[in-house]
C-alpha positions as CSV (number, residue, x, y, z in Angstrom):
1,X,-128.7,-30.0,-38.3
2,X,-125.4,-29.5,-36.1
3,X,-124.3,-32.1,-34.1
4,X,-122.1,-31.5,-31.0
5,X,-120.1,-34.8,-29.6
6,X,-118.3,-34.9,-26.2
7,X,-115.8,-37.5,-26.2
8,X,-111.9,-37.8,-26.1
9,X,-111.4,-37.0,-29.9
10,X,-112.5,-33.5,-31.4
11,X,-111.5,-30.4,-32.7
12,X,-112.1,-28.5,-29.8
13,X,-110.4,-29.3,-26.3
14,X,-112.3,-28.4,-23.5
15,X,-110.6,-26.0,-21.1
16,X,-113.4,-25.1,-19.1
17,X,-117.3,-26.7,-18.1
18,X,-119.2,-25.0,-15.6
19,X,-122.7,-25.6,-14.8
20,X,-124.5,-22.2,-14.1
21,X,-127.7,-23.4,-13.6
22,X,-130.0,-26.9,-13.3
23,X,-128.2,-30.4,-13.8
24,X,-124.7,-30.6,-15.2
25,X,-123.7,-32.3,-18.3
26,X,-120.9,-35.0,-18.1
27,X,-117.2,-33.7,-17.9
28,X,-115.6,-33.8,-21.5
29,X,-112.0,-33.5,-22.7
30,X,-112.8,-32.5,-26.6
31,X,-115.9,-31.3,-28.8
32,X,-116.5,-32.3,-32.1
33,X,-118.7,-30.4,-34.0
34,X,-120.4,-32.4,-37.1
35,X,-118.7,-35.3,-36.5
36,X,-119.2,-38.6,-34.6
37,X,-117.4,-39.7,-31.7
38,X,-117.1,-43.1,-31.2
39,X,-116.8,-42.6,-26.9
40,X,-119.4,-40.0,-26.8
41,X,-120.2,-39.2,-23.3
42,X,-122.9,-37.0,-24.3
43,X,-124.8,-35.9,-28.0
44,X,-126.3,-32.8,-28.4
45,X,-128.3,-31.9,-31.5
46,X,-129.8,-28.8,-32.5
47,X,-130.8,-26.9,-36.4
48,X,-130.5,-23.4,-37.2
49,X,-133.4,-21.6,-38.4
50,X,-135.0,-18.5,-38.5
51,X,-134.7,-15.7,-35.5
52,X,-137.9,-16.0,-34.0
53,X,-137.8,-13.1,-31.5
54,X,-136.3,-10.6,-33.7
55,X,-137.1,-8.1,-36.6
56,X,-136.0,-7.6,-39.9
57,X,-134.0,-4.4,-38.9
58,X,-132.6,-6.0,-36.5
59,X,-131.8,-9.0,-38.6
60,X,-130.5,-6.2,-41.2
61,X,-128.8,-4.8,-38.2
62,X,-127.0,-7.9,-36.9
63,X,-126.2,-9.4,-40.6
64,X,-124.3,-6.0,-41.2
65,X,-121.9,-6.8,-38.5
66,X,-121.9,-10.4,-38.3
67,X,-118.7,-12.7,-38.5
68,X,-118.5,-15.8,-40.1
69,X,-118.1,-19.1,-37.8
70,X,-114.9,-20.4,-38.8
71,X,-112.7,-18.0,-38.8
72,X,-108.9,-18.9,-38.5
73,X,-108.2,-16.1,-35.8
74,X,-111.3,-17.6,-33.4
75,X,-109.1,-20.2,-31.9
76,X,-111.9,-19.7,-29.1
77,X,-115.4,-21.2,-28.6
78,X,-118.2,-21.5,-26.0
79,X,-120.9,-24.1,-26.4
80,X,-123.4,-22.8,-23.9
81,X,-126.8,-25.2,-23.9
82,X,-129.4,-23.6,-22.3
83,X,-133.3,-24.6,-21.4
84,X,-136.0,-22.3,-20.5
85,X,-138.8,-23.1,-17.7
86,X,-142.6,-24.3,-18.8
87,X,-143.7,-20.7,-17.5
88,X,-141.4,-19.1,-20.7
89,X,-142.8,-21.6,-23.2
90,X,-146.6,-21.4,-21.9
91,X,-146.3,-17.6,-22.7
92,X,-147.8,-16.5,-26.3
93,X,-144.9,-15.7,-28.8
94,X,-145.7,-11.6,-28.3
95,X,-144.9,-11.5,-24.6
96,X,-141.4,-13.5,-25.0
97,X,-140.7,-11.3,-27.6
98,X,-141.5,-8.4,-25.4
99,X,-139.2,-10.0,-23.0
100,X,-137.0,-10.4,-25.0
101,X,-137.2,-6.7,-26.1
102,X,-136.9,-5.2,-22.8
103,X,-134.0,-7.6,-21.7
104,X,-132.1,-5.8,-24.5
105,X,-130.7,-8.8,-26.3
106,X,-130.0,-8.0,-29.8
107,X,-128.7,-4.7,-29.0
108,X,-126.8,-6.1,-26.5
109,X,-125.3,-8.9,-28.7
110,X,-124.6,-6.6,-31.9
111,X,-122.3,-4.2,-29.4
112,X,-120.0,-7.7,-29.4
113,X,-120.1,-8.2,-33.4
114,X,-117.9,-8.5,-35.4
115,X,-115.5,-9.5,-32.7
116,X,-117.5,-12.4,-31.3
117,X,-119.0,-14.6,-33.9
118,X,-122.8,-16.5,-33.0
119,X,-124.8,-19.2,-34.2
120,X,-127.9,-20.4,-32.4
121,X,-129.1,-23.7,-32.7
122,X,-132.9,-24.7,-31.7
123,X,-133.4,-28.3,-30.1
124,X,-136.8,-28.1,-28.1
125,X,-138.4,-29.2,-31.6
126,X,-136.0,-32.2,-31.6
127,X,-136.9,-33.9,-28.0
128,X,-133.5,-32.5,-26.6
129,X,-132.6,-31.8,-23.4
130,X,-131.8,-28.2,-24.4
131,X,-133.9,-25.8,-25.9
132,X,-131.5,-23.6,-27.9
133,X,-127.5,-24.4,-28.4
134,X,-125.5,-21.3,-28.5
135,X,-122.2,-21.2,-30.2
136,X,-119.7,-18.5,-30.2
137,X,-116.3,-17.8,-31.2
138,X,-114.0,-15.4,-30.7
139,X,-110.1,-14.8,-30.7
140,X,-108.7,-14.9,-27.7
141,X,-107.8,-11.4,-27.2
142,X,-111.9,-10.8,-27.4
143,X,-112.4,-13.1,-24.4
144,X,-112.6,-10.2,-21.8
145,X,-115.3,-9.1,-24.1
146,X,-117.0,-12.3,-24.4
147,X,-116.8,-13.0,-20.3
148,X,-118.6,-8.8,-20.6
149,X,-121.2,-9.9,-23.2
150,X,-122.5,-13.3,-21.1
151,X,-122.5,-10.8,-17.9
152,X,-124.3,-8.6,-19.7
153,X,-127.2,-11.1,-20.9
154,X,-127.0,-12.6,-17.4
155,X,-128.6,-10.1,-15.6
156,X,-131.8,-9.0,-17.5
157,X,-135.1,-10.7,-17.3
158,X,-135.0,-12.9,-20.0
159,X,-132.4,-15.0,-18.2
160,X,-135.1,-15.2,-15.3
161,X,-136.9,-18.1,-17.3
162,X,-133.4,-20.3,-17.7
163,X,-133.6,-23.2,-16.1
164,X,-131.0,-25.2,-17.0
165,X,-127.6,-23.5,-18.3
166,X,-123.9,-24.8,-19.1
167,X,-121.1,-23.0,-20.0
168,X,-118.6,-25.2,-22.0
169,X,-115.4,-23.4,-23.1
170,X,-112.7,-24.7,-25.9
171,X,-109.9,-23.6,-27.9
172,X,-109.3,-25.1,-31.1
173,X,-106.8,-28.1,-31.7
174,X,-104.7,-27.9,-34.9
């Protein structure tokens, strides 16, 4: 379980919140990740698990190349909740996956590794407002990449079935 707390207190200071699609979230000045803010304006929850919509080559694939969260170069961060629509979730697992296949996703996410570090969080499970909490981080040289990468995902048909998405950007506080 991963906890992310806006507040005034936090490791990460918010430099940027944008709402891309559906309602925002309340305006923040820090993130704290895994720890609990006593002036919370808002709490979101999620657990990592497995990758449901992908394979074990492409697991193999992206483990190969991944980077580990933490870092001391990723001064960086996104927090980017998103939601998907009923339409996505009424679908049977195969035809999100093929979906999810055809938008390209993994291969377009592995063409970013090692440079920009990921960890996806699931919260539908948990009653959340959110379906999946994405967290990257990257140096800050790599955000031109990162700003390609989220372009990238934008535009296939996957992202069709978001229905709620924020894009919350921090830099790390020492």
């Amino acid at each position: 379980m991963v906890s992310f707390c806006a507040g005034t207190t936090g490791e990460w200071q918010v430099i940027r919140q944008s709402t891309w699609i559906g309602e925002p979230l309340p305006q923040a000045a820090r993130l704290a990740v895994d720890a609990a803010t006593p002036d919370a304006s808002w709490t979101l929850t999620g657990f990592t698990s497995n990758l449901r919509y992908t394979t074990r080559a492409e697991r193999q694939s992206l483990d190969a190349r991944t980077a580990a969260i933490g870092r001391p170069e990723a001064r960086m961060a996104a927090l980017i909740p998103i939601r998907k629509s009923a339409v996505w979730w009424a679908m049977a697992q195969d035809d999100r996956r093929a979906i999810y296949e055809r938008s390209g996703h993994t291969p377009i996410g592995r063409g970013y590794l090692p440079a920009i570090a990921r960890r996806l969080h699931h919260s539908r499970d948990l009653g959340q407002p959110f379906d999946f909490l994405t967290w990257f981080e990257f140096a800050p040289d790599a955000e031109p990449a990162f700003e390609e990468l989220l372009a990238q995902l934008r535009i296939t048909p996957e992202w069709r079935y978001v229905e709620r998405e924020v894009d919350i950007r921090l830099v790390r506080i020492d």
